[in-house]
C-alpha positions in Angstrom: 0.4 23.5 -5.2 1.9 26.3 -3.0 -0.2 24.7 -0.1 2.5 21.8 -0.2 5.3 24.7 -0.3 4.0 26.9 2.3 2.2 25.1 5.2 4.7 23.1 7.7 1.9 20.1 8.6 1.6 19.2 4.6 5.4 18.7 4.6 5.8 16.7 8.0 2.7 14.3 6.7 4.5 13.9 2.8 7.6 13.5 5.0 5.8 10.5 7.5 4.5 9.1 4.3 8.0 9.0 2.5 9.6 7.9 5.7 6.6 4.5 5.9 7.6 3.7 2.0 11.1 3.5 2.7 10.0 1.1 5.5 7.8 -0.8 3.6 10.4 -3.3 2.5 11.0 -3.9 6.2 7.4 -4.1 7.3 7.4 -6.7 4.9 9.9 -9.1 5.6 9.5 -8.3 9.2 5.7 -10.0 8.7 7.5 -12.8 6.8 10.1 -13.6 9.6 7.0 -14.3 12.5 4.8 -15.8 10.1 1.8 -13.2 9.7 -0.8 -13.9 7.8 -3.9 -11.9 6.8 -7.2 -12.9 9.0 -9.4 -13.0 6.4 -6.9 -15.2 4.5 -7.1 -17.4 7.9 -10.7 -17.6 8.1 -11.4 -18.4 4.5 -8.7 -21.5 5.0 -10.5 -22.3 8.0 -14.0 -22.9 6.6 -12.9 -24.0 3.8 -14.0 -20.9 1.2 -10.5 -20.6 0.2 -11.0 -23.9 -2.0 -14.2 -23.0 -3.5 -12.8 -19.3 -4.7 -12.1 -18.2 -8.0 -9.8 -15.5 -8.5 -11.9 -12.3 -10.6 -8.8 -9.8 -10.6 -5.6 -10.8 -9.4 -5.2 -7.0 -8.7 -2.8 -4.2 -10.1 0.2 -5.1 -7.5 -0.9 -8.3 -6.3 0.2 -9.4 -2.9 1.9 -6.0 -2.8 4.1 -6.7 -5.0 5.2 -6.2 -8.4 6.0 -8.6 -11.0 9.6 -9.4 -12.0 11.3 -7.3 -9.2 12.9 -8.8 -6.2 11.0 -9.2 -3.0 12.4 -5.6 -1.2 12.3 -4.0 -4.2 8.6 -5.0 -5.7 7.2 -4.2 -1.7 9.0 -0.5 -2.0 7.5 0.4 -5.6 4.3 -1.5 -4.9 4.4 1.1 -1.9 5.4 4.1 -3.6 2.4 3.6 -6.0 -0.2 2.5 -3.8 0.5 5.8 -1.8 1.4 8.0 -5.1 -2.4 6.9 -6.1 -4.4 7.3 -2.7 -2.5 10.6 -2.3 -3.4 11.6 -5.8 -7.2 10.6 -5.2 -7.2 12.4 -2.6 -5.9 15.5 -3.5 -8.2 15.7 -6.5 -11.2 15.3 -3.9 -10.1 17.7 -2.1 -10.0 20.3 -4.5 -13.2 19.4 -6.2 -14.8 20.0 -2.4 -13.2 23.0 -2.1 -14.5 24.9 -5.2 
């Protein structure tokens, strides 16, 4: 872990990644305010797939979200996890490579 201590460009990116969780939340409402959508989401409605799927795994924080907490506050853990994870993967890769 002294990598994370010692060399500057591991604490600007933890820093850009902290900084785009705390704006998660925003990112989000922001896409519900213009109306996004997801394209594959579009194109399933489109051609008609989205009637004829079954759901397999509605996921670990579906529609990045989580469960019983408000809107904001689901978005911010959902992305506090889904980058505490990645990160962690990640990591762990990396040192296996390295040895």
């Amino acid at each position: 872990m002294n990598a994370v201590s010692t060399e500057p460009w591991v604490r600007r990116a933890l820093l850009g990644l902290l900084v785009l969780v705390v704006l998660a939340p925003l990112f989000g409402w922001a896409a519900g305010t213009v109306g996004y959508a997801e394209p594959l989401e579009n194109a399933a409605e489109e051609t008609g797939a989205a009637d004829a799927a079954s759901q397999l795994n509605a996921g670990v924080l579906p529609d990045y979200s989580v469960p019983g907490l408000g809107s904001s506050l689901g978005t911010a853990v959902s992305a506090a996890v889904g980058t505490g994870l990645t990160l962690a993967v990640c990591l762990g890769l990396g040192r296996l490579l390295a040895q």
